[in-house]
C-alpha positions as CSV (number, residue, x, y, z in Angstrom):
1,X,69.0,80.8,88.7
2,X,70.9,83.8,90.2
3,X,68.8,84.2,93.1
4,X,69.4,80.4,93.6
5,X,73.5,80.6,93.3
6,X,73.2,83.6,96.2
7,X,74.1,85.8,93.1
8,X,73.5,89.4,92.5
9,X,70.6,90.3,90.4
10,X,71.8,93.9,89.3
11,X,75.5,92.2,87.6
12,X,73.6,90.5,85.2
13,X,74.5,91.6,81.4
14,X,73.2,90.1,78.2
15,X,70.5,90.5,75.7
16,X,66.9,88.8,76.3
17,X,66.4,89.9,72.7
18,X,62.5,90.5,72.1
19,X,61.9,91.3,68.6
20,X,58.4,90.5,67.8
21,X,58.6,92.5,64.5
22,X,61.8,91.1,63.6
23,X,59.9,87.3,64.1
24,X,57.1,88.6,62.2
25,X,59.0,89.4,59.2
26,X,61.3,86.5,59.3
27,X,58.5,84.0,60.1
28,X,55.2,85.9,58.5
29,X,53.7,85.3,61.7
30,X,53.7,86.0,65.3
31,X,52.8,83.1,67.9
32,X,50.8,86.0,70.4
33,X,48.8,89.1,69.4
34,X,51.3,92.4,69.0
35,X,49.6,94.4,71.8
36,X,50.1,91.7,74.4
37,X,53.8,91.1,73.2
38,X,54.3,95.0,73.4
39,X,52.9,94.5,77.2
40,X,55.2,92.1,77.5
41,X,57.8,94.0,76.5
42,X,57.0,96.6,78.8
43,X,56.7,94.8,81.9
44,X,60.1,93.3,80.5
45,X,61.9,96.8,80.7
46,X,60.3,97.7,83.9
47,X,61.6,94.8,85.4
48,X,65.4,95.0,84.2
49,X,65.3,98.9,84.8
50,X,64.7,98.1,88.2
51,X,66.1,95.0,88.9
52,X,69.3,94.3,86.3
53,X,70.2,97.7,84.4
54,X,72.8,96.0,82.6
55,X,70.4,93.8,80.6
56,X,69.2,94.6,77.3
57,X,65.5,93.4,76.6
58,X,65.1,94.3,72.8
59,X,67.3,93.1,70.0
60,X,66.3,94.9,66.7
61,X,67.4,92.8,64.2
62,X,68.5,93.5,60.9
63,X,68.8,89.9,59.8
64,X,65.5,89.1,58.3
65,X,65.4,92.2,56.2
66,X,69.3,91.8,54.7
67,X,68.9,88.1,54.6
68,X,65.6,88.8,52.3
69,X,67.8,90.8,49.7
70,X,67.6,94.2,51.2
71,X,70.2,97.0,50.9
72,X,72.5,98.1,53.6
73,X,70.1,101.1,53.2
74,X,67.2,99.4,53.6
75,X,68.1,97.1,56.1
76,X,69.0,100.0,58.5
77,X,65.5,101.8,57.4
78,X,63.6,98.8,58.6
79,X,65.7,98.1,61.5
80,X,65.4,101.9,62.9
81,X,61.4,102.3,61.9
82,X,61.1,98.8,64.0
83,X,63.1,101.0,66.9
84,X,60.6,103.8,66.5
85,X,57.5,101.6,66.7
86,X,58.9,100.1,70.0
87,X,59.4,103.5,71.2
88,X,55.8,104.7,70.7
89,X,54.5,102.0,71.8
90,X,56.3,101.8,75.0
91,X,55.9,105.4,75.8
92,X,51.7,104.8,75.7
93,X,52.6,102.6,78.5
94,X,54.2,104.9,81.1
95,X,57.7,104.8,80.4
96,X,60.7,107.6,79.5
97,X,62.8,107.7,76.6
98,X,65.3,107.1,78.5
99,X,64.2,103.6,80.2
100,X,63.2,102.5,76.8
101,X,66.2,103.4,74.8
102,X,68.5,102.0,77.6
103,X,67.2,98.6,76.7
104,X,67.7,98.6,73.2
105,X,70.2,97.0,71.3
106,X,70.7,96.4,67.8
107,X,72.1,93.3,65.2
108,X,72.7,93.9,62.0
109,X,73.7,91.9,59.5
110,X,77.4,92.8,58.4
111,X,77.6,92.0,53.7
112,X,80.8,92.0,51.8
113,X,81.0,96.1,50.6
114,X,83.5,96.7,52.6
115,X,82.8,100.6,53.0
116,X,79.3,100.6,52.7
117,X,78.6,98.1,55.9
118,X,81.1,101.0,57.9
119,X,78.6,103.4,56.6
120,X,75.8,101.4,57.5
121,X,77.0,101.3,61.2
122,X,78.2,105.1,61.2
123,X,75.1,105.9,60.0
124,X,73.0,103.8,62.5
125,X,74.8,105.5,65.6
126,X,73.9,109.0,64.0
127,X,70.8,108.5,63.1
128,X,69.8,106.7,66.3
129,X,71.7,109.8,68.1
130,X,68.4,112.0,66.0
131,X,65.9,109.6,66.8
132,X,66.8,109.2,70.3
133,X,67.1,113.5,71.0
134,X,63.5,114.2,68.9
135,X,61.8,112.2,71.7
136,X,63.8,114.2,74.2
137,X,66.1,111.5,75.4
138,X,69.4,112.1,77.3
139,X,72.7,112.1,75.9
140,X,73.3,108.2,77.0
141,X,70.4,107.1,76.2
142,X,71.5,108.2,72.3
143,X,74.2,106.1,72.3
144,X,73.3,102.6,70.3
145,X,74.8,99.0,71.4
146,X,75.3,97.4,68.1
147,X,75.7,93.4,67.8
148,X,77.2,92.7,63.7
149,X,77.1,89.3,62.5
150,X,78.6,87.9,59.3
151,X,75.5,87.9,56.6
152,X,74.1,84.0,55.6
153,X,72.8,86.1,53.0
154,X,76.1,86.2,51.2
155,X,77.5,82.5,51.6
156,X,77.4,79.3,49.1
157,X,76.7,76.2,49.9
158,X,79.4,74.8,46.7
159,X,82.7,76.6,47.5
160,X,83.8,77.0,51.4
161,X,86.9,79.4,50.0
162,X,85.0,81.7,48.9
163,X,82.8,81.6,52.1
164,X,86.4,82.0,54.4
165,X,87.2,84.8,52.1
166,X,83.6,86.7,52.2
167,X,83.4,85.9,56.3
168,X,87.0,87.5,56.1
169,X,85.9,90.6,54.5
170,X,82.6,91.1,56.6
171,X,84.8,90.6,59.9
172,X,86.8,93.5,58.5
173,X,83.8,95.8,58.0
């Protein structure tokens, strides 16, 4: 569609958002085996590294695991053991920590403790920070682009006050 509109390539920005472990624990199932999604994935990064560095390719997502009844703590356990598997598995196909963790962006679920969901996303950044430096990554590519959406999780279907007033809070956090 760019090329077609005489646009540039590199200005694209966005998420493509490839989360086949996310999908898998939201749906129980994948549509395509893991190893040919992570190849996927790979040729994905390759691609945008090359061609649009502004686009993201993976979206770890929080969602299934906090709309499932997890903790804030679990939720961000899950969600940075899902970035860790992408790593490895990206590394065994000839790409740098810095390539992969460029592309990675994260969504978490934002719940109505006010201070714990701030903890939650200080916690992510720092931790990501750690995760990032052990595989020898640069100091940009340890910074985390986080996407935080109001929780489902937390909102009733019989009173739409109290939904304004728990979408309130979680806007806040």
């Amino acid at each position: 569609l760019f090329k077609s509109q005489g646009k540039d390539i590199s200005k694209i920005k966005g998420c493509i958002g490839a989360d086949p472990i996310g999908t898998l624990a939201r749906n129980g199932e994948i549509e395509d085996g893991l190893d040919n999604l992570m190849e996927q994935m790979a040729k994905t990064i390759k691609w945008a590294n090359e061609n649009a560095p502004s686009l993201k390719t993976i979206l770890i997502q929080g969602h299934p695991y906090h709309d499932a009844g997890a903790s804030a703590i679990q939720e961000l356990a899950f969600a940075l053991s899902t970035g860790i598997f992408y790593i490895k598995n990206m590394l065994n196909r000839e790409l740098t920590i810095d390539e992969i963790a460029s592309q990675i962006k994260f969504s978490f679920s934002i719940g109505t403790n006010f201070f714990m969901e701030i903890s939650k996303i200080r916690a992510a950044r720092s931790l990501w920070a750690q995760i990032i430096s052990a595989f020898g990554g640069n100091e940009e590519a340890q910074k985390m682009t986080i996407h935080g959406r109001t929780s489902s999780y937390t909102k009733t279907v019989y009173d739409p006050y109290v939904n304004m007033l728990r979408t309130t809070t979680e806007s806040f956090s």
